[in-house]
C-alpha positions as CSV (number, residue, x, y, z in Angstrom):
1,X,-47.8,271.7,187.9
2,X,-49.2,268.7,186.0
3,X,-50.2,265.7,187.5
4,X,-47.2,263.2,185.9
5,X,-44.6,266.5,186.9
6,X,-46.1,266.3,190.6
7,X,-45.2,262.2,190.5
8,X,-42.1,262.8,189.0
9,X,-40.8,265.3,191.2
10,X,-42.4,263.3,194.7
11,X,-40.7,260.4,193.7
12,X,-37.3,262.2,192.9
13,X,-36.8,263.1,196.4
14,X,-38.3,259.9,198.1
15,X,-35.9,258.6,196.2
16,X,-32.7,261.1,196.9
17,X,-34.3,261.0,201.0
18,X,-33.2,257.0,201.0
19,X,-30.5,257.8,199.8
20,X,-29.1,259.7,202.1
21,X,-30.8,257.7,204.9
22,X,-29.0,254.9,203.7
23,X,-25.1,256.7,203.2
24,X,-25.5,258.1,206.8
25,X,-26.9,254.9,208.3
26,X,-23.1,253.3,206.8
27,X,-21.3,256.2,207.9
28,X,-22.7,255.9,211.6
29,X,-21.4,252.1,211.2
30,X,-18.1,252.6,209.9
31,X,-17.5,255.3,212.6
32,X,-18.4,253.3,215.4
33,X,-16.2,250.3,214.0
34,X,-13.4,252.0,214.0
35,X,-14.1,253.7,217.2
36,X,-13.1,257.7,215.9
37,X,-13.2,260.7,217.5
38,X,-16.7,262.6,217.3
39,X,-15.4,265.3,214.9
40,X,-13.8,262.7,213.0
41,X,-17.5,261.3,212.6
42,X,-19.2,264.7,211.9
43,X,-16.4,265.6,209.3
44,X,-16.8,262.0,207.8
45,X,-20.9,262.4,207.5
46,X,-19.9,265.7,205.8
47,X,-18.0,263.8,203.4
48,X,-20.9,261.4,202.7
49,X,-23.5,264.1,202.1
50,X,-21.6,266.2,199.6
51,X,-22.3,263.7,196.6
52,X,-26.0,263.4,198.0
53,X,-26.6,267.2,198.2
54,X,-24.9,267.7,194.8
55,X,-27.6,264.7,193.5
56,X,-30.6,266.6,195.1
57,X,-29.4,269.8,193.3
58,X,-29.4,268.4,190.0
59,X,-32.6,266.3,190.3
60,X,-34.4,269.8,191.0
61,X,-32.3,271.9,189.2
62,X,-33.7,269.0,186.0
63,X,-37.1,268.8,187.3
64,X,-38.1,271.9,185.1
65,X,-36.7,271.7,182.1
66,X,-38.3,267.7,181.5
67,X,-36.7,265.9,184.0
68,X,-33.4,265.6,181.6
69,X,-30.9,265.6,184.6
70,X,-32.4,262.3,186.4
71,X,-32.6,260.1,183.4
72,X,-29.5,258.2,184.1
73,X,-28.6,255.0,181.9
74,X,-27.9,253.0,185.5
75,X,-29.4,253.3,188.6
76,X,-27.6,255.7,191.4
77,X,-25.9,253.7,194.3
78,X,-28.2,253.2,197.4
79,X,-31.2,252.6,194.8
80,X,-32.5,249.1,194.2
81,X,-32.9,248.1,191.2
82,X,-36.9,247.3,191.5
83,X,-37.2,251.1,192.8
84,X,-35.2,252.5,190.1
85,X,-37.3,250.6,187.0
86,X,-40.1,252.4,188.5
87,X,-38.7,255.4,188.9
88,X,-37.8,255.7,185.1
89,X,-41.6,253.9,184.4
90,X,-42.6,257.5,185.8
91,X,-40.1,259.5,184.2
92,X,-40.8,257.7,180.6
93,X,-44.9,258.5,181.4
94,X,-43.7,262.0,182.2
95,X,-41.9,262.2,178.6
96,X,-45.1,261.0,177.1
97,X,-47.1,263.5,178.6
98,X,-44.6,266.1,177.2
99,X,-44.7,264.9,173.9
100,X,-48.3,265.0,173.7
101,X,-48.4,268.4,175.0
102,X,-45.9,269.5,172.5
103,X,-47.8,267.6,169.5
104,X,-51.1,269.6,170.8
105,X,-49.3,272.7,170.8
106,X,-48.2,272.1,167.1
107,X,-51.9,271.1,166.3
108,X,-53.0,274.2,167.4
109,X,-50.7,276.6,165.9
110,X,-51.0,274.4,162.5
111,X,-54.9,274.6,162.0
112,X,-54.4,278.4,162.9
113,X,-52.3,279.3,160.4
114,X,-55.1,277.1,157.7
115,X,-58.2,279.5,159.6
116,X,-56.0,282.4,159.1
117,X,-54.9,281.0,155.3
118,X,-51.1,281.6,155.6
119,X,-48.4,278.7,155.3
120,X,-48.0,276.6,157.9
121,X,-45.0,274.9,157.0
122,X,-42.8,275.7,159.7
123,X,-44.8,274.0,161.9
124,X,-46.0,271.1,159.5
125,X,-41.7,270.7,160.1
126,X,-41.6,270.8,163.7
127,X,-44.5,268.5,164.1
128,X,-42.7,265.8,161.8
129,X,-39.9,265.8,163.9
130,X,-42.0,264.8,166.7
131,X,-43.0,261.3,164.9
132,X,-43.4,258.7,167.3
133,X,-43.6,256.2,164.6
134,X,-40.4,255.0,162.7
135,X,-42.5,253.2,160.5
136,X,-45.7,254.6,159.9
137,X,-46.9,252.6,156.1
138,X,-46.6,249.4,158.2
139,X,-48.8,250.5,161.3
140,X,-52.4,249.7,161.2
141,X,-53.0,253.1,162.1
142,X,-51.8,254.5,158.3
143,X,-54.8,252.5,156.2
144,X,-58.6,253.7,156.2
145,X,-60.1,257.5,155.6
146,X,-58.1,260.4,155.8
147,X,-59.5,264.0,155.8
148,X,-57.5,266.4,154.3
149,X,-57.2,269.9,156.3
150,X,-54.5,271.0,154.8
151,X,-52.6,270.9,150.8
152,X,-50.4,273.4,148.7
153,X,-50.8,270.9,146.0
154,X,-53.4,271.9,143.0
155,X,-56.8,271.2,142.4
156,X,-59.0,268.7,142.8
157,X,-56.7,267.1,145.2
158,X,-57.0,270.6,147.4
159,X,-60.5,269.8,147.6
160,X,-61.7,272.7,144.9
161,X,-63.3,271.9,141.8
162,X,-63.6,274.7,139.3
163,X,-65.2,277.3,141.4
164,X,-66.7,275.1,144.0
165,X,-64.5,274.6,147.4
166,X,-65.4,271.1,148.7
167,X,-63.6,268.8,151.2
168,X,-61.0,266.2,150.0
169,X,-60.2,262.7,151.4
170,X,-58.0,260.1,151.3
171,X,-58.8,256.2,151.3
172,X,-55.7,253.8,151.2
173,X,-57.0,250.7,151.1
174,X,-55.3,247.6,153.9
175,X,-56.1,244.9,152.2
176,X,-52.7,242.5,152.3
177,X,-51.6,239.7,149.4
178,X,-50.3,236.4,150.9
179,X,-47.3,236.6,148.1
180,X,-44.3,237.7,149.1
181,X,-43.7,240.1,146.5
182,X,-45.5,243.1,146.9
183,X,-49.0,243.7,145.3
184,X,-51.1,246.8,144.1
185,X,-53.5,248.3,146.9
186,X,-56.1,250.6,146.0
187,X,-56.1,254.7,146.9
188,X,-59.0,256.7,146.5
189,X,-59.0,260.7,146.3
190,X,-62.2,261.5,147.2
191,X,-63.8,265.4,146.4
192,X,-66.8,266.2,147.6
193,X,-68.8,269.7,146.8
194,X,-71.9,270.2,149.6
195,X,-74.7,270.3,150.6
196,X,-75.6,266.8,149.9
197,X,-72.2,266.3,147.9
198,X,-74.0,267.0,144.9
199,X,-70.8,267.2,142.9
200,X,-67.9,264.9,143.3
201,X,-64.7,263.7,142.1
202,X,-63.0,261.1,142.5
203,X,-59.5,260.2,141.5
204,X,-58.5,256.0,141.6
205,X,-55.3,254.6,141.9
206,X,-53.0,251.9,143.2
207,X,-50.2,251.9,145.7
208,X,-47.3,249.7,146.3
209,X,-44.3,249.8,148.1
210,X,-41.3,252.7,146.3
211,X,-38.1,250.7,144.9
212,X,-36.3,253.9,145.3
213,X,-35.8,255.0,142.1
214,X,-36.6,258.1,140.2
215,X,-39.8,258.2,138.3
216,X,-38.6,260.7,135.4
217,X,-35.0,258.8,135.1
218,X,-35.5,255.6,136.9
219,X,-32.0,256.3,138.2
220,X,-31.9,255.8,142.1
221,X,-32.7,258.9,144.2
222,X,-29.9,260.7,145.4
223,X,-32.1,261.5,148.5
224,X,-31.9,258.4,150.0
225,X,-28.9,256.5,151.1
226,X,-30.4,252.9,151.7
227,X,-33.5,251.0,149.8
228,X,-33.7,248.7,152.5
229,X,-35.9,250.2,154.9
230,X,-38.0,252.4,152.1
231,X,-41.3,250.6,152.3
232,X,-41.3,251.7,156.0
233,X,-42.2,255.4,154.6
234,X,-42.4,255.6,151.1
235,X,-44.7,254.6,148.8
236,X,-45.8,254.8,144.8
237,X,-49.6,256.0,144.2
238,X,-50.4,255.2,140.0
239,X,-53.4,256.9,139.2
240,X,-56.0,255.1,136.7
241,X,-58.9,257.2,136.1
242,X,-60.8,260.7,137.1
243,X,-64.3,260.5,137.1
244,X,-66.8,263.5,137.7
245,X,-70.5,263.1,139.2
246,X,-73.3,265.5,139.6
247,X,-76.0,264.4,141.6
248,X,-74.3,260.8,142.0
249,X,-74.6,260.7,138.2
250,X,-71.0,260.2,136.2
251,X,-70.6,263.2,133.4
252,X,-66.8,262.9,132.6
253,X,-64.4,260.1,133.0
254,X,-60.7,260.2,131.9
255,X,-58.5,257.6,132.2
256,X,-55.0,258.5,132.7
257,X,-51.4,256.7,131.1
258,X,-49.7,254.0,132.8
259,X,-46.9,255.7,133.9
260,X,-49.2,258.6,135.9
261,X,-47.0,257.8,139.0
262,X,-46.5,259.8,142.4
263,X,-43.9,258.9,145.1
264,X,-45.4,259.2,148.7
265,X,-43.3,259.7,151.9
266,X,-45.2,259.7,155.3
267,X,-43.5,261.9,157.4
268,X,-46.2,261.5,160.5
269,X,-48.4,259.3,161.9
270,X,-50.3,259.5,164.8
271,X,-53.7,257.9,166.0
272,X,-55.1,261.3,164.8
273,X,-52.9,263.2,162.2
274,X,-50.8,262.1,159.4
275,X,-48.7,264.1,157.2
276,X,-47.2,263.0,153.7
277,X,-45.4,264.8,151.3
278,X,-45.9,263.7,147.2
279,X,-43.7,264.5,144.4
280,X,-43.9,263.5,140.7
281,X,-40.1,261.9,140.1
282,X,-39.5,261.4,144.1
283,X,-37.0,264.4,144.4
284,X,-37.2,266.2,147.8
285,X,-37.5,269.6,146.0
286,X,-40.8,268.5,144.4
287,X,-42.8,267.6,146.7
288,X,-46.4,268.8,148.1
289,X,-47.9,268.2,151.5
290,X,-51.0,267.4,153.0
291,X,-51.7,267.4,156.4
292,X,-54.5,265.1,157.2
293,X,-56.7,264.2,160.2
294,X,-59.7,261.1,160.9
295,X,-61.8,264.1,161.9
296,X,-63.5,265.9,159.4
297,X,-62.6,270.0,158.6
298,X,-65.6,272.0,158.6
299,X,-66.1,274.3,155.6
């Protein structure tokens, strides 16, 4: 048993042992108010317990399968209101924990399937449907370097150049206009080939918030149902140039047209991982992913 499952559960049954403390302490009071008989009493503490012992049933019969059965939206009668915020303080820890545990899980089973070299989408999905942030491009977290572990999207941005296999990264630059209308940011794919990354290549661009519509048609995407809360997820990356070093030394540069355009769409964000999927008109059906992490993948 876990340490937040063992607090959970102890404070579960403090809690149910007041309660019936409390519903036998009335029922003594009534009974000797009204002066009944001494079955009448033990038939009418009976009565009392039933709801009690039905209460301690379901708060163990919940406490394996997360706790699900105590989570009620008000408190139960003989709890105090200062006892029951705690009590669902604990609870809410012990879904944390749980959530965490499920995200490692996912973590591990994901970088498996990239050692073993086979798809790990299904998991890529499970894992995004654990998000714990509703609106990852505005946390602080999304910004900085991204390594990327993971990409069915081709070359260089897998992190292969020709016939070299190098690590790729991703830099989206923070840096904020004090207009209110939104304003270019740069992005950086970064390849590099070791030892000594003495071949690199590195792809620049600039990212602003989506508008929602299509970048083949610039018809609104079907996919979508409201613009309103886009820029909390999605995001347009135009691409300027490709430039190629050996040795730190620039031997091809392209620059590309003004309407290279992708539409990015973070799908998870944690302190550690991040997972966005990028498509070339912002259509659901052609879209990449890349699974990224602030730690570096070892070659």
């Amino acid at each position: 048993m876990s340490k937040n499952t063992g607090i959970v559960f102890k404070v579960q049954m403090l809690e149910a042992g007041l309660h019936i403390k409390k519903m036998r302490h009335h029922a003594d009071h009534e009974t000797r108010t009204h002066n009944t008989q001494p079955h009448e009493r033990k038939r009418e503490c009976t009565r009392m317990d039933r709801p009690v012992g039905i209460f301690i049933f379901l708060t163990f019969l919940g406490w394996p399968f997360n706790f699900s059965v105590s989570a009620f939206s008000v408190a139960p009668s003989g709890l105090s209101s200062r006892r029951w915020r705690r009590w669902t303080l604990v609870k809410l820890s012990a879904t944390q924990a749980t959530r965490e545990s499920d995200v490692s899980v996912l973590q591990r089973r994901i970088e498996e399937c990239i050692r073993r070299k086979q798809d790990p989408e299904i998991h890529l999905q499970a894992l995004e449907a654990c998000n714990p942030n509703s609106s990852p491009n505005t946390s602080p977290g999304f910004f900085g370097q991204w390594h990327v572990w993971y990409t069915d999207c081709p070359p260089p941005s897998n992190g292969q150049l020709g016939p070299f296999q190098g690590t790729a990264e991703q830099v989206i630059d923070q840096t904020s206009s004090e207009s209110n209308e939104p304003q270019p940011r740069s992005y950086r794919n970064l390849l590099k080939v070791p030892p000594n990354d003495w071949l690199t290549a590195t792809l620049d661009g600039v990212w602003t918030e989506w508008d929602g519509l299509l970048l083949d048609t610039q018809t609104l995407s079907t996919d979508i149902t409201s613009t309103k809360d886009l820029y909390k997820t999605h995001w347009k990356v135009t691409f300027l140039q490709l430039q190629i070093a050996l040795f730190g030394i620039p031997i091809f540069t392209k620059q590309f047209d003004a309407d290279t355009s992708r539409v990015w769409r973070t799908t998870y964000l944690d302190d550690e991982i991040r997972i966005v999927r990028a498509g070339k008109t912002g259509r659901l059906e052609d879209e990449v992913v890349f699974y990224t992490r602030r730690t570096p993948k070892d070659i």
